[in-house]
Legacy VTK file of the C-alpha trace (Angstrom):
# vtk DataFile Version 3.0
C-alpha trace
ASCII
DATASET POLYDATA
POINTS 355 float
-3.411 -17.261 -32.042
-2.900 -16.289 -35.637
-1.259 -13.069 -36.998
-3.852 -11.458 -37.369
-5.616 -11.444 -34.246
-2.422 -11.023 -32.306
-2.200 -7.597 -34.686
-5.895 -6.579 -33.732
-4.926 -7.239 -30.084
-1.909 -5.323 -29.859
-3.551 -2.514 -31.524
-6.956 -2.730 -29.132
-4.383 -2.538 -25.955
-2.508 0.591 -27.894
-6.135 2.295 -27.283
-6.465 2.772 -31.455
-9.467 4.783 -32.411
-10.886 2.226 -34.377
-13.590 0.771 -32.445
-14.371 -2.278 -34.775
-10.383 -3.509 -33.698
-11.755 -3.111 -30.388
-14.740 -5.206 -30.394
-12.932 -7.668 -32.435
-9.737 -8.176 -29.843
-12.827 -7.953 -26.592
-14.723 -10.966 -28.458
-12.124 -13.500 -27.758
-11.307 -11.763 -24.598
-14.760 -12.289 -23.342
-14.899 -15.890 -23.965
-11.607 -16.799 -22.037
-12.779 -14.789 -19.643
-16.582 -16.351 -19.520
-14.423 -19.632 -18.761
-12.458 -18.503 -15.979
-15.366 -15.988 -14.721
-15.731 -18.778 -11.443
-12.352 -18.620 -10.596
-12.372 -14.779 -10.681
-15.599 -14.769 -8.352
-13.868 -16.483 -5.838
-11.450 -14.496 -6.219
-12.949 -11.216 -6.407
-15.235 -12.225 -3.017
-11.551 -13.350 -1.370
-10.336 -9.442 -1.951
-13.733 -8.103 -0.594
-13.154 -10.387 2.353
-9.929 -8.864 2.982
-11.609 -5.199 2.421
-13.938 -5.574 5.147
-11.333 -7.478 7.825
-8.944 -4.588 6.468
-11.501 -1.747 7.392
-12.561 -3.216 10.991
-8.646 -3.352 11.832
-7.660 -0.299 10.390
-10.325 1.532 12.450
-9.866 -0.155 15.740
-5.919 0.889 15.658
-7.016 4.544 14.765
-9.678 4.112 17.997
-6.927 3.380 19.524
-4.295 5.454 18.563
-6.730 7.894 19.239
-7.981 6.891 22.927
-4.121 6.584 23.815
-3.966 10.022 22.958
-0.952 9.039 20.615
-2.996 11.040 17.597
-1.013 14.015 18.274
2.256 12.417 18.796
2.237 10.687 15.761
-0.024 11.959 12.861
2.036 10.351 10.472
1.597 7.011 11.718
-2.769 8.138 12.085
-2.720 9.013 8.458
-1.163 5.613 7.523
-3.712 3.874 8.901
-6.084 6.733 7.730
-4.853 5.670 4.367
-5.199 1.642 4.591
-8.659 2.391 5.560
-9.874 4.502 2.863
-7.958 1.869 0.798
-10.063 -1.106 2.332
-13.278 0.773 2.167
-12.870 1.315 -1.796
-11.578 -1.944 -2.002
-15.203 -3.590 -0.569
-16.934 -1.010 -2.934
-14.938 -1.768 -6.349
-15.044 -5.414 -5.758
-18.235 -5.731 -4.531
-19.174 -3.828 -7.569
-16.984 -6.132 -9.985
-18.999 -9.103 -8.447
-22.214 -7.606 -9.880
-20.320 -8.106 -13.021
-23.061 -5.480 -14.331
-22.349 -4.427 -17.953
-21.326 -0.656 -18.334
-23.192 1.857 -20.796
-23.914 5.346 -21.734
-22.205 8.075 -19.673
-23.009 6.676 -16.139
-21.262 3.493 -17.261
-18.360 5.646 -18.204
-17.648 7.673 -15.119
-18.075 3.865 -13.148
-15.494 2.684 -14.812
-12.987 5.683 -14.826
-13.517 6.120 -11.090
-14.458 2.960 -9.327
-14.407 -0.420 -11.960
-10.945 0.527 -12.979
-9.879 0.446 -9.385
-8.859 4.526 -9.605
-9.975 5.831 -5.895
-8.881 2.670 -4.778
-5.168 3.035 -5.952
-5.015 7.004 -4.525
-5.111 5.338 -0.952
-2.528 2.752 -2.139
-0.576 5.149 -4.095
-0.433 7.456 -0.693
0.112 4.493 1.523
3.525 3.634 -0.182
4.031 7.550 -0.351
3.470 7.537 3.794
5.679 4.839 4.262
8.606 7.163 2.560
7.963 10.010 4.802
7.787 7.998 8.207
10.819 6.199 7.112
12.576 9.630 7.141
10.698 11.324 10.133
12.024 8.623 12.039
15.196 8.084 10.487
15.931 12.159 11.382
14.474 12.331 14.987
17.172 9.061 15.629
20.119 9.988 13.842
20.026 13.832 13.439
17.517 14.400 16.844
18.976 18.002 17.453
18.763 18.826 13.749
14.928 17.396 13.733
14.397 19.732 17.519
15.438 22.872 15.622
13.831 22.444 12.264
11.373 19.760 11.877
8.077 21.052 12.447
4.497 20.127 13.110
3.358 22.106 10.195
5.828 19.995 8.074
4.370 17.011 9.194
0.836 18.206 8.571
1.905 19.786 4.683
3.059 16.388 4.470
0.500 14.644 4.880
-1.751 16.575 2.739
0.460 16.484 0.011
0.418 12.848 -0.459
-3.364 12.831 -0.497
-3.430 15.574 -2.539
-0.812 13.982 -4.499
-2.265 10.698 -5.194
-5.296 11.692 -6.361
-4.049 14.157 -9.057
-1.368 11.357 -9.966
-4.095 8.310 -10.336
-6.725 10.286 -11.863
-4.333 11.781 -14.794
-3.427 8.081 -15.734
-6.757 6.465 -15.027
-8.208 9.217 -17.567
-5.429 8.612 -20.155
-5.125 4.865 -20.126
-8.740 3.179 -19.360
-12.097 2.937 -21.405
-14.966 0.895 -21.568
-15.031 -1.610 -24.365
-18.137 -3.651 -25.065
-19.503 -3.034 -21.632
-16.503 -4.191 -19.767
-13.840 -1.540 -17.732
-9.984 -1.519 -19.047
-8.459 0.476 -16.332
-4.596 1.234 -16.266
-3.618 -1.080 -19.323
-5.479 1.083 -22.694
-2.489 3.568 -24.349
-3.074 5.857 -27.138
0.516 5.709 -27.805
1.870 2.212 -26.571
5.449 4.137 -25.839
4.185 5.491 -22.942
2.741 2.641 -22.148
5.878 1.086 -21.838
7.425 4.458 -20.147
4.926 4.490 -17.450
4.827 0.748 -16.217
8.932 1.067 -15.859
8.394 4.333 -13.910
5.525 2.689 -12.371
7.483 -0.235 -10.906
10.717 1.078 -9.726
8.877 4.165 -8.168
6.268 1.893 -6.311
8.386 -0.728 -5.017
12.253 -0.510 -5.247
12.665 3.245 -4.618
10.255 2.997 -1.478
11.643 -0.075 -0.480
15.465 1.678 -0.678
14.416 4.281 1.108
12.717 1.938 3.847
15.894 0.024 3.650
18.038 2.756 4.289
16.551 4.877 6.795
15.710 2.128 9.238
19.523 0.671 8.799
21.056 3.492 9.893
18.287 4.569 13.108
19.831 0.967 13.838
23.537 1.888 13.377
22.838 4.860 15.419
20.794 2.845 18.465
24.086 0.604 18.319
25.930 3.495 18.985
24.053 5.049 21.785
23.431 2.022 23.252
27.719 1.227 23.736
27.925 5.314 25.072
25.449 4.682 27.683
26.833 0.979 28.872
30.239 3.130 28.876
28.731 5.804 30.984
26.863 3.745 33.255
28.612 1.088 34.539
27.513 0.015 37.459
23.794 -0.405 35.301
25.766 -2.330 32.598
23.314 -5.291 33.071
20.521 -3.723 32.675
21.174 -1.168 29.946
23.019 -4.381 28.128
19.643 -6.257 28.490
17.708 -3.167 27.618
19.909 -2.276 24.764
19.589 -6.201 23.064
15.581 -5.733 23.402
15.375 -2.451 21.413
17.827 -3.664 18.884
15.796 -7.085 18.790
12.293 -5.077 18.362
14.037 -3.097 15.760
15.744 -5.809 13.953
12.347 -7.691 13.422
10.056 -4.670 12.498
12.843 -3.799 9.862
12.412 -7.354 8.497
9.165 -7.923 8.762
7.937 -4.231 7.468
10.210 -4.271 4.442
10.368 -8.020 3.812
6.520 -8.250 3.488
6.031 -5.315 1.578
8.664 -6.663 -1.031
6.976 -10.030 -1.270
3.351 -8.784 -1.477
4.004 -6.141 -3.987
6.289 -7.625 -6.100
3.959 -10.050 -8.191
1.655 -7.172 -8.675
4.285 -4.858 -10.311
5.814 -7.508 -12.324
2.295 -8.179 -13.437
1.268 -4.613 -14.056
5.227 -4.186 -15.799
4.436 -7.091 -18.259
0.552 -5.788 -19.026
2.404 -2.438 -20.504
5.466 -3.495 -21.609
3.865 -6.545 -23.735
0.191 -6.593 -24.634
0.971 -9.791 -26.803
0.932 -12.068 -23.605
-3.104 -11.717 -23.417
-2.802 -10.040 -19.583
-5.093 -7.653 -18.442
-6.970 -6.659 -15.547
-10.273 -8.501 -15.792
-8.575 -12.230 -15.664
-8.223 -14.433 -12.229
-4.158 -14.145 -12.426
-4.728 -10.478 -11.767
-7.016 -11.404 -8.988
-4.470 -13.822 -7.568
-1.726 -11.345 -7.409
-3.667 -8.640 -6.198
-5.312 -11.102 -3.599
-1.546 -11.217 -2.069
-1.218 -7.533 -2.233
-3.829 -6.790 -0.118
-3.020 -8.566 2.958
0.075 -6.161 3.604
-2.221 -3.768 3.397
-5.107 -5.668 5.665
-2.380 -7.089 7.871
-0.584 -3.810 8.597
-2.999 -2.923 11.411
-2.245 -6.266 13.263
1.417 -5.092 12.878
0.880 -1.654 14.928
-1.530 -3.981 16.655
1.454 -6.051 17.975
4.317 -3.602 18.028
3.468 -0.468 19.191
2.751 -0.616 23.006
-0.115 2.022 23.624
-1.911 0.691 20.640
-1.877 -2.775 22.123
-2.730 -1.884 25.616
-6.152 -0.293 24.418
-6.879 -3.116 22.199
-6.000 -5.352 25.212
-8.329 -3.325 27.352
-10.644 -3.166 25.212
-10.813 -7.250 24.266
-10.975 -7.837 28.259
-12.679 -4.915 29.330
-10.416 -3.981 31.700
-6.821 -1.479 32.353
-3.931 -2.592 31.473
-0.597 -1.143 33.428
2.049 0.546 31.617
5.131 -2.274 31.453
8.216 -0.432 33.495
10.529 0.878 30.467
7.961 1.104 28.391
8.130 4.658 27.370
11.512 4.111 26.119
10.481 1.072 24.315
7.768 2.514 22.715
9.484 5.501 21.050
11.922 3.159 19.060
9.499 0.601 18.179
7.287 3.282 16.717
10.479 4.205 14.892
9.896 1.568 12.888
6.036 1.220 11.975
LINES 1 356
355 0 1 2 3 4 5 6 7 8 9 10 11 12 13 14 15 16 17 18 19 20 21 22 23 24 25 26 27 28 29 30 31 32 33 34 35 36 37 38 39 40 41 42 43 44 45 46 47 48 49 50 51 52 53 54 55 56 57 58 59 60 61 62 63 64 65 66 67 68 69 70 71 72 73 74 75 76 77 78 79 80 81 82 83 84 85 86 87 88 89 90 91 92 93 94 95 96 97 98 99 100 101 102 103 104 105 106 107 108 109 110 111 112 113 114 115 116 117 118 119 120 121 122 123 124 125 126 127 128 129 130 131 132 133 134 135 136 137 138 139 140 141 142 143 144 145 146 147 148 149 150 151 152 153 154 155 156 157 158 159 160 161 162 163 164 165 166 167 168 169 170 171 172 173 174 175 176 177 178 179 180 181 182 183 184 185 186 187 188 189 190 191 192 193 194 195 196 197 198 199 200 201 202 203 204 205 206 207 208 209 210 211 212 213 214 215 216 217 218 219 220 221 222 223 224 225 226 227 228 229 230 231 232 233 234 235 236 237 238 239 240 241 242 243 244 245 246 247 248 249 250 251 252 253 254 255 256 257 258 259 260 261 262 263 264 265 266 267 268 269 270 271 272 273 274 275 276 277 278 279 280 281 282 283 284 285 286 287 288 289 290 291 292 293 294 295 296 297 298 299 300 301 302 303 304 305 306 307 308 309 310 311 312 313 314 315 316 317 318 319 320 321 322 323 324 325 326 327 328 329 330 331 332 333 334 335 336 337 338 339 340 341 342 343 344 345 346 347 348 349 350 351 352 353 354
C-alpha cells in the first residue's frame, strides 16, 4: 500500500468529515472484502447457528429454573441467562441481517446500521452479561465468606436494583459509543471502529479491554478463590466437630471442593480464552487503523465465532452443574420425575456459588 492510501485510510477510520477520503479508503476496502465475502458467509451463517442453539438453551434453563421454582432463589442467576438470551436472539437477527448483505441508504439505512448492522443491541446483552457475572461473583462470594454480614444487610431489593442497573446500564453505555464511533460509508455499516478524534479511539479500546475482560475476570478470580478458602475452612471445623461422621463429612467435604474447583476453572478459564481474541482484535482496530482491520472482514467473524460459544455454551454449563436445573431437563428429556439425590440440597447451594 502506498503513502498515500495508507494516509486516506487512517484518516477514513479517524471518522474525517471529508466524505471523498471516505469513499476513496471504502473502494479498496470493498474489493478485499468482495474476495473474502465466501469466507465471511460461512462465517456469518456459523454465528447465526450458534444464535439459534444459544436461544433454545438459554430458554430451556430459564423453563427450568423457573419450573424448579429456583426463579426466586436466584434472580441473579435468571437474569444471566435472561441476558445470554436476549444476546442470542439479536445475534440471529444482526447476522441474519448481515447475510442479506443488503446495501444501506437514506435514513432507514442509517438507524439499521446504528442499532442492529453495527451489532449495538446485540453488545447491551453482552455488555450486561459480563456486568452479571461481576455481581454473582460477589453475591456469592458474600453469602460464603461474610454469610451473617449478607443475613443482615444484603437485600432482595439490592439484588433486584441490581439487576436493573446493568440493563439499564448497558444500553446507555453501548448506545453513547455506537452513536459516536459508527456510520455508514458507501452503503456498508462501520460500527465501533469510526472516531472523530482517533485519541479516543485509542482511549476507549484500552478502557474497553481491561474493563471487559481482565477486571471481570479478577474479580471472578478473586471472589470464587476465597468462597473456596472459606469452604476449606468450614469443611476442617465440621470434621473437628463431628468426629464420629469424619468419613462422611471428609467425603462430602472433597466433593464440594471438587465441584467448586472445576466450575472455578472451567467458568473463568473459558471466558478468558473465548474473549480474549476478540478484545485483542477490537484493541488493535482502535489503537492502529493502519493494519486494514475492521469489522466487516472474516478474521472478525472468526474471532467472534469463538466468542459466542461461551455465551451459547453457558446454558449447558447450568445445564450440568446446578442440580434442580438438571433434574427438570432430565425429566423433561425422559418424561418422567427424577428424585432429589440425598445431600443434594447442600450440594446445590455451593455449586450454584459458582455459576
Amino acid at each position: 500500500m502506498s503513502e498515500e492510501s495508507s494516509t486516506v485510510l487512517h484518516l477514513s477510520v479517524a471518522m474525517t468529515t471529508d466524505q471523498a477520503e471516505m469513499s476513496q479508503t471504502t473502494s479498496g476496502r470493498d474489493v478485499s472484502s468482495s474476495s473474502s465475502r465466501g469466507a465471511v458467509m460461512y462465517f456469518e451463517m456459523a454465528v447465526v447457528i450458534i444464535g439459534v442453539i444459544g436461544t433454545a438453551a438459554n430458554g430451556l434453563v430459564i423453563y427450568a429454573l423457573v419450573a424448579s421454582k429456583q426463579h426466586k432463589k436466584h434472580a441473579l442467576i435468571v437474569n444471566q441467562n435472561a441476558l445470554d438470551l436476549y444476546s442470542c436472539i439479536f445475534l440471529i437477527i444482526t447476522y441474519g441481517m448481515k447475510l442479506l448483505n443488503t446495501r444501506l441508504t437514506g435514513s432507514l439505512g442509517y438507524w439499521l446500521c446504528m442499532l442492529i448492522a453495527s451489532e449495538n443491541l446485540l453488545w447491551v446483552g453482552v455488555y450486561g452479561s459480563f456486568c452479571n457475572l461481576t455481581v454473582i461473583a460477589a453475591e456469592r462470594y458474600l453469602k460464603v465468606v461474610h454469610p451473617i454480614w449478607s443475613q443482615n444487610h444484603l437485600h432482595k431489593w439490592m439484588i433486584y436494583s441490581a439487576m436493573a442497573f446493568i440493563w439499564i446500564s448497558a444500553f446507555i453505555h453501548q448506545m453513547a459509543v455506537a452513536f459516536k464511533s459508527s456510520a455508514v460509508i458507501d452503503g456498508a455499516c462501520y460500527g465501533f471502529s469510526i472516531w472523530k478524534n482517533p485519541a479516543t479511539g485509542v482511549a476507549y479500546g484500552i478502557f474497553y479491554f481491561f474493563a471487559a475482560f481482565f477486571i471481570i475476570l479478577a474479580i471472578c478470580l478473586f471472589c470464587y478463590w476465597r468462597i473456596l478458602l472459606a469452604i476449606r475452612r468450614q469443611a476442617r471445623v465440621m470434621a473437628g466437630h463431628h468426629a464420629t461422621g469424619s468419613s462422611t463429612t471428609q467425603s462430602q467435604s472433597s466433593q464440594i471442593q471438587s465441584n467448586i474447583i472445576k466450575t472455578m476453572i472451567l467458568v473463568c478459564a473459558f471466558y478468558a480464552i473465548a474473549w480474549l481474541p476478540l478484545n485483542i482484535y477490537y484493541l488493535l482496530i482502535n489503537i492502529n487503523p493502519n493494519l486494514n482491520l475492521s469489522l466487516l472482514d472474516s478474521a472478525y467473524y472468526s474471532v467472534i465465532f469463538i466468542a459466542f460459544l461461551y455465551t451459547c455454551a453457558n446454558p449447558f454449563i447450568y445445564a450440568f452443574k446446578f442440580d434442580p436445573v438438571r433434574r427438570i431437563l432430565v425429566a423433561l428429556i425422559l418424561c418422567k420425575k427424577v428424585s432429589q439425590p440425598a445431600g443434594g440440597s447442600v450440594i446445590q447451594t455451593v455449586e450454584m456459588a459458582h455459576n
